[in-house]
N, C-alpha and C positions, 0 to 999 in steps of 0.2 A: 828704594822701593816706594817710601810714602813719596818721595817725588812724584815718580811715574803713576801712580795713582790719585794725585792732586790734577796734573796737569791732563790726566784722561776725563777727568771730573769737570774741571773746565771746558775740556773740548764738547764732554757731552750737553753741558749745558747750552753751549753758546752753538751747538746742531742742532739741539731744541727748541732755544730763541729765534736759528734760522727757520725751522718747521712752522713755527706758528707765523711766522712774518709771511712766509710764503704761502700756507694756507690761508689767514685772511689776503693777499693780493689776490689769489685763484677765486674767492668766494668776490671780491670784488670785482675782477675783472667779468665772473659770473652773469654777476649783475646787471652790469653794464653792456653787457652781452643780450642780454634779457630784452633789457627799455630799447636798445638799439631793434630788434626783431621784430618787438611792440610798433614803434614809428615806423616801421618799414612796413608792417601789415597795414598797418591804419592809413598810409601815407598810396600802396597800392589797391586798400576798398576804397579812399575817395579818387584818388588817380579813373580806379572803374566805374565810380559811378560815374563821374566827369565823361567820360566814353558814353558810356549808356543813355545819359539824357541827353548826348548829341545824337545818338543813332535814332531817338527814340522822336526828334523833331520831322517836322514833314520836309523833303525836297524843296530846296527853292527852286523858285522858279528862273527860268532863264534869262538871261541880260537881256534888256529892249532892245541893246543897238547890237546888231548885228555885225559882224564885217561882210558877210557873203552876203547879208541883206543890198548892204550900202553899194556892195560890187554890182546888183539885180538890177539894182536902180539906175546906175552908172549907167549900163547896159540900155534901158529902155529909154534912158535920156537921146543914145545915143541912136536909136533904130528910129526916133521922133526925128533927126536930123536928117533923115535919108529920104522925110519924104521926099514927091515931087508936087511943088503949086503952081 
């Protein structure tokens, strides 16, 4: 009997050494759970502001060189060759 009561004594200690091990990993994993949510808020307010101050720039303006321009031109080089002199 004092056996079985030795070795229950043990078991319950060493369930209890398990608890508090696994409650401090839960409290750190916690944690770490935390700064992760932190950088990922902070990481998509500059992510938006980065968006924002490009929306917030004026249109540029459009290429100088055209293609259909260059095409226009082709074109009236080519109605120049039809005169007659």
């Amino acid at each position: 009997m004092r056996n079985l009561v030795s070795n229950l004594s043990q078991e319950n200690k060493t369930l209890k050494e398990q608890l508090q091990t696994h409650s401090e990993l839960i409290r750190a994993s916690q944690e770490e759970s935390r700064m992760v949510r932190e950088q990922l808020r902070q990481f998509m307010e500059t992510f938006s502001l980065g968006l924002a101050s490009q929306s917030s720039r004026p249109p540029q303006p459009p290429p100088t060189h055209d293609p259909d321009t260059q095409q226009s031109d082709d074109n009236e080089l080519d109605d120049d060759s039809n005169i007659d002199v």
